[in-house]
N, C-alpha and C positions, 0 to 999 in steps of 0.2 A: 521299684517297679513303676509308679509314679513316674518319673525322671523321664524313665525310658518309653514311657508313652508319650509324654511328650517332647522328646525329643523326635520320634516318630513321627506325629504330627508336623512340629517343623520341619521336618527335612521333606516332608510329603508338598507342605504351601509351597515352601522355598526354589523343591524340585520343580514344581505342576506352573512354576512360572520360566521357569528358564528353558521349559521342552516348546518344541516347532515354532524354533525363533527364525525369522529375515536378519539377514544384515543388512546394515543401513548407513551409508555413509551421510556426512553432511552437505556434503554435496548432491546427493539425491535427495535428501530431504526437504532440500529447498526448492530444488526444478520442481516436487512432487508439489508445493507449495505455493509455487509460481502458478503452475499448472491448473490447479483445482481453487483458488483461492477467489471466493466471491468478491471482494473489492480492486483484486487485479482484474479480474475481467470487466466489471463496470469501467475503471478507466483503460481500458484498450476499448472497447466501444467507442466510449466516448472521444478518444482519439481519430475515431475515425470516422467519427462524424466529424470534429473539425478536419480532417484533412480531405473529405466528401465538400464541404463548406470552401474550402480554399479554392476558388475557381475566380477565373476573370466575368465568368457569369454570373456568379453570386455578387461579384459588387458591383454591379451595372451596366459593364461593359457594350454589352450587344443590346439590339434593339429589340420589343415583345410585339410579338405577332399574334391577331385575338380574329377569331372567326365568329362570327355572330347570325345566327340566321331569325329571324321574326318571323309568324306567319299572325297575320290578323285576319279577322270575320267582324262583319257590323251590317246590324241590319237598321233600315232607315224607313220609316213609314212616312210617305209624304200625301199620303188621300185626303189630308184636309189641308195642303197649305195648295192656295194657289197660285203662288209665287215661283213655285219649283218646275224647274226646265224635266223633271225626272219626275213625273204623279207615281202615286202605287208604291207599293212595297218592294223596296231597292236594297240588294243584296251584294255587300261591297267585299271581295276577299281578295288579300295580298300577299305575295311572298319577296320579303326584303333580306338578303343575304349582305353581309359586310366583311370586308375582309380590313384590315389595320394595321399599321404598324408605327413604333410611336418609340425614337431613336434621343437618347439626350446624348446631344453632340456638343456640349459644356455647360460644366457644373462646378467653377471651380478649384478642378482638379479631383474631387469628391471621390470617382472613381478609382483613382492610384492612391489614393490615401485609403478608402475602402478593402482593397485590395493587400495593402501593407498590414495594416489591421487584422485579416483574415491569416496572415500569413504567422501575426504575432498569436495569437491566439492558437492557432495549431502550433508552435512552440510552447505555449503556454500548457496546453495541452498535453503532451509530450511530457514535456519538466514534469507536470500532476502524476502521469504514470510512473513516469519514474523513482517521485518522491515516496508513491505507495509501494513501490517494488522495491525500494530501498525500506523501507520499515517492517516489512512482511518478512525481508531477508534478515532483518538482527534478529525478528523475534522468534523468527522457528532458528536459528544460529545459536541464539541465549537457550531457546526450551530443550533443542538437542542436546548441550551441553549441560546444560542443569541436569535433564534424563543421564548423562554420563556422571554429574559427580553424586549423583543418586545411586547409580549402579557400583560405583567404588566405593561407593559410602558400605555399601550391600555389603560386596565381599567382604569388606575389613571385620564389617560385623560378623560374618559369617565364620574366617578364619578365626580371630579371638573366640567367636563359640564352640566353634571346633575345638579351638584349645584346652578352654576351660573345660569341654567336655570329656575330652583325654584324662586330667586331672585329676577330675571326680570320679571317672571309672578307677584308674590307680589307686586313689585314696581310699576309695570301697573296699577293693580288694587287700589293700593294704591294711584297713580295720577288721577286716573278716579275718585272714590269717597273720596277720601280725601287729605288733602295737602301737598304732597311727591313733593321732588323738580324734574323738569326735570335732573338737572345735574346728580343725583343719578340712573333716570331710564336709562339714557346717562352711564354710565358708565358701567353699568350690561348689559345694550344692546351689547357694545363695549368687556367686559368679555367674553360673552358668545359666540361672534363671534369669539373672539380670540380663547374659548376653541372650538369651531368646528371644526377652522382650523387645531389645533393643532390634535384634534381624527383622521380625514381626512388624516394626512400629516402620523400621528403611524398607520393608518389603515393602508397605502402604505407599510410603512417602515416592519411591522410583513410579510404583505403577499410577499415583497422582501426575509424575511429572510424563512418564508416558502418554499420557490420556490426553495431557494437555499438547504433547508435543504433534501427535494424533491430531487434533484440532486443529493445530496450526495447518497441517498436509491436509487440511479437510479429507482425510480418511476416516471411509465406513465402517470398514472392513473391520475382521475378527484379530488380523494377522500381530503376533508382536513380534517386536523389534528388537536385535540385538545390535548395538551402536558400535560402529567398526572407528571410530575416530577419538583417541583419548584425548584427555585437558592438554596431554605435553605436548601438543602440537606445535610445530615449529611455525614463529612468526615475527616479524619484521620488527627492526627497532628504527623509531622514528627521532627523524629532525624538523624540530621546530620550526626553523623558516623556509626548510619543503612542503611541511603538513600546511603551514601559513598560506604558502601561494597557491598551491594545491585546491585547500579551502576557500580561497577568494575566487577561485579559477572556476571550479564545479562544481559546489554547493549547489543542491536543490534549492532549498530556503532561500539563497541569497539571490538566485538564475529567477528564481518567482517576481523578487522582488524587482532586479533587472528589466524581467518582460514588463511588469506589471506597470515599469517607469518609461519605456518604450510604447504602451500604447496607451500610457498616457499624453504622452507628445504625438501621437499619430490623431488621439482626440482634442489637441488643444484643435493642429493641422486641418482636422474636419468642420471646427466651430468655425475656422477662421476661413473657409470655405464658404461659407454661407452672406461671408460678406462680397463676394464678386457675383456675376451676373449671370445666369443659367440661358442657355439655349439649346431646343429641343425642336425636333421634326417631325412631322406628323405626315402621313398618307396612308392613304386608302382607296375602295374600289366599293361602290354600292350597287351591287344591281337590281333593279325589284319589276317583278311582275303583279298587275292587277288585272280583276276583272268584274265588271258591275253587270247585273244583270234585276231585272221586275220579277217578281216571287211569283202572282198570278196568270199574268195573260203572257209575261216573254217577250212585249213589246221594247223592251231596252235588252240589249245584248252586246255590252262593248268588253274588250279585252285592249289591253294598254303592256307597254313593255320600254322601261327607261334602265339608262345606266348611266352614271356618274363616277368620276374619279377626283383627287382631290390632293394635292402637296402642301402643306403650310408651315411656313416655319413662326416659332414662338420665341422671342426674346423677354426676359422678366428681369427684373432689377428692382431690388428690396431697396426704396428711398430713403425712406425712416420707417421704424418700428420701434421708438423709445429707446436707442442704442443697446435694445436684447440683445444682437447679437456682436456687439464689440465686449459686454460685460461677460457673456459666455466665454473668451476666448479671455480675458484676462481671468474669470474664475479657474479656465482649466488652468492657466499657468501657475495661479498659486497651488493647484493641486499637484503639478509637476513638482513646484519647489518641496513638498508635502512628503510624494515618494522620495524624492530626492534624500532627503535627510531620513526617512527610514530608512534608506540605503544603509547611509553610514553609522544610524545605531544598530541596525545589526549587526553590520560588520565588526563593528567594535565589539557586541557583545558575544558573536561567535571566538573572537580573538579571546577576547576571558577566558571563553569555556573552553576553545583547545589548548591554550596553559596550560589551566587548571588542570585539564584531561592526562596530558604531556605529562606533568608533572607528577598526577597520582599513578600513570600505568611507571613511570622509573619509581615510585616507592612501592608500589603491588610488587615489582621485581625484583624489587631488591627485598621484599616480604617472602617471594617464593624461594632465593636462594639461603634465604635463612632458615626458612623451617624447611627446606629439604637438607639441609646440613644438621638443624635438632634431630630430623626423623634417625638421622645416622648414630647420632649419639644414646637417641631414644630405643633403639635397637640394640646396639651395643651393650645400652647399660639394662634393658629386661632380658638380653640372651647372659648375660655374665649373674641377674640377677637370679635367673632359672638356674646355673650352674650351682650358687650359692643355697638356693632354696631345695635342690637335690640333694647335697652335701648336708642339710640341717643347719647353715648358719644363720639364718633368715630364716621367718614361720610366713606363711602363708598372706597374709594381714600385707605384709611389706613387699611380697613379692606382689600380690595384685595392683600395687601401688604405682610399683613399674609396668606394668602392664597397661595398668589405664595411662599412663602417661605417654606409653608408645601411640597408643590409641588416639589422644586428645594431639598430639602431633601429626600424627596421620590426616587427622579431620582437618586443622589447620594450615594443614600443606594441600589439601585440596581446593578447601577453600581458598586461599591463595589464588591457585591455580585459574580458579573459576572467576573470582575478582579480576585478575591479571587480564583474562580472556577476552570478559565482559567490556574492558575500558578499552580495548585493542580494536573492539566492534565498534563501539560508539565514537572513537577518533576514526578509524576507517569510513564510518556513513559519513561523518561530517566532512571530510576530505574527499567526500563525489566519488571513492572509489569503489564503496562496496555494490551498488545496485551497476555499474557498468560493466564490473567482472561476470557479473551472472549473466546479464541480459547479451554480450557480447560472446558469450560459451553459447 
């Protein structure tokens, strides 16, 4: 009676999870991920600030126009000097309006190198979203799939519990009216406790990887998920020196490094600006109204009205300043040589890693056609073993034996599967293709 309450119980968790489920491809997983995900949105802002930033006005180009108006008041008491053409209390007030404009017509070249720079960095920019749109897409791709070999993991358990559960009803009934040994019903009792635990403990472990997979789609919501996409999914086998050029071609990481050595030659470019000779133009328009008047009697009463204009041009030329600025432009070039050569250790060390990568996803595969070949024989040999164990030639003890070894094959061929998967994501980012498939859908 026991048993059957809890079997009850379990079938109630196990049920009360798989009612008013969504399906959920990986593919929507990810747009929903794209979508909602607070560090893609920071870099698409930030994107677009620099492509807001990339203008011919931002680096100098055009000339700034400043409007200015002044109004001044002063008062001047002259009743003790008697030197002033103006005695009395003299009340001076002006209105001076300016208009400006203030043109650097050579710096250089400062401007089109300014300008370049602005253009590198909005690339720069770019590559940043992409590189986080690219890792946001492995890791809700890994948590989907982990939630899938979570859910396979489930049924396996589920059906071995079933079985065992079959079993121990049989063998019940079979000690009640006929002569089945207790040890036997004792074993399948103990089976089928054990597979409880074990659906119990995969029930936890799916709806952990759920929650998390949730996180990933920055989802609120109450809604669960039934994953319409299995491990067998069909996927590309890779050659080495397409993955190779591929990877040198569009690599985030290496495209960083790229810009990063391009405006560093655009800043050696700007130091070495600084050594030629600036000219710049200036004009404007002042016009100002005054008027003075004597505070008490009224006797002074003048109003005045002047306008001025003005063109000047400004040449400067840096003679000496302790050659700052020749040692800046040799500093930046060693920083070029600098990037330079991180270039090429990363490049190198990307090159290891997709090997190495290459290399373990042909053994993962050649891992999953193995244990899908054991699972065949593992099946084989616990349905021949069940034949055996109905017949009485084999006691219980041995038949479970096969049993957990169909099982432990199963697990391993999943695992497999999820291995195989995982290394297929991680050569796909580092070969630039997986964040432009998405962002290009």
């Amino acid at each position: 009676m026991n048993l059957k309450i809890i079997n009850s119980i379990v079938l109630i968790l196990l049920g009360g999870f798989t009612s008013a489920q969504t399906n959920l491809s990986a593919n929507e997983a990810v747009f929903k991920a794209l979508e909602n995900n607070y560090q893609v949105q920071v870099v698409e802002l930030q994107q677009e600030i620099a492509e807001k930033n990339n203008k011919w006005s931002e680096a100098g180009l055009f000339p700034t126009v400043t409007l200015a108006v002044a109004q001044n008041n002063t008062i001047q008491d002259n009743t003790n000097n008697p030197f002033t053409f103006t005695p009395g209390i003299i009340l001076s007030q002006s209105i001076n309006p300016s208009l400006s404009a203030n043109w650097n017509l050579f710096s250089g070249f400062a401007v089109k190198i300014s300008k370049q720079r602005l253009e590198q960095l909005e690339q720069q920019s770019a590559n940043n979203a992409l590189s986080v749109i690219e890792t946001t897409i492995q890791d809700v791709l890994k948590a989907y799939y982990t939630a899938q070999l979570q859910q396979d993991r489930l049924n396996l358990f589920k059906a071995i519990q079933e079985s065992s559960f079959g079993k121990m009803q049989y063998f019940e009934l079979k000690e009640k009216y006929s002569s089945s040994t207790t040890l036997e019903l004792l074993q399948f009792k103990n089976q089928y406790l054990t597979d409880s635990i074990n659906c119990l403990m995969q029930k936890i472990s799916l709806e952990n990887a759920q929650r998390n997979l949730k996180m990933m789609m920055n989802d609120t919501t109450e809604a669960i998920y039934s994953l319409s996409d299995p491990l067998t999914i069909a996927i590309k086998e890779f050659n080495v020196e397409d993955a190779e050029s591929q990877m040198f071609a569009s690599n985030s990481n290496l495209r960083n490094q790229y810009i990063g050595l391009e405006l560093q030659q655009s800043a050696t470019s700007l130091q070495r600006s600084f050594l030629y000779p600036t000219l710049s133009f200036q004009a404007g328009v002042n016009p100002g109204w005054s008027k003075i008047r004597e505070i008490k009697d009224g006797n002074v009463n003048i109003s005045t009205t002047n306008l001025s204009y003005y063109g000047n041009f400004n040449l400067r030329y840096t003679l000496f300043n302790n050659w700052k600025n020749q040692r800046a432009v040799e500093v930046s070039k060693i920083q070029e040589t600098i990037a330079s050569t991180r270039i090429d250790e990363m490049k190198q060390t990307l090159q290891n890693t997709l090997t190495n990568l290459i290399a373990l996803y042909h053994a993962r595969t050649t891992l999953v056609s193995i244990s899908q070949e054991n699972i065949s024989y593992a099946k084989k040999a616990m349905e021949l073993a069940e034949k055996k164990f109905n017949q009485g030639t084999i006691n219980s003890i041995e038949y479970a034996s096969f049993v957990n070894s169909y099982q432990n094959s199963m697990i391993s061929y999943q695992e497999n599967l999820f291995n195989k998967l995982d290394t297929y994501l991680e050569i796909y980012k580092m070969t630039g293709k997986l964040g432009l498939e998405y962002t290009k859908n």
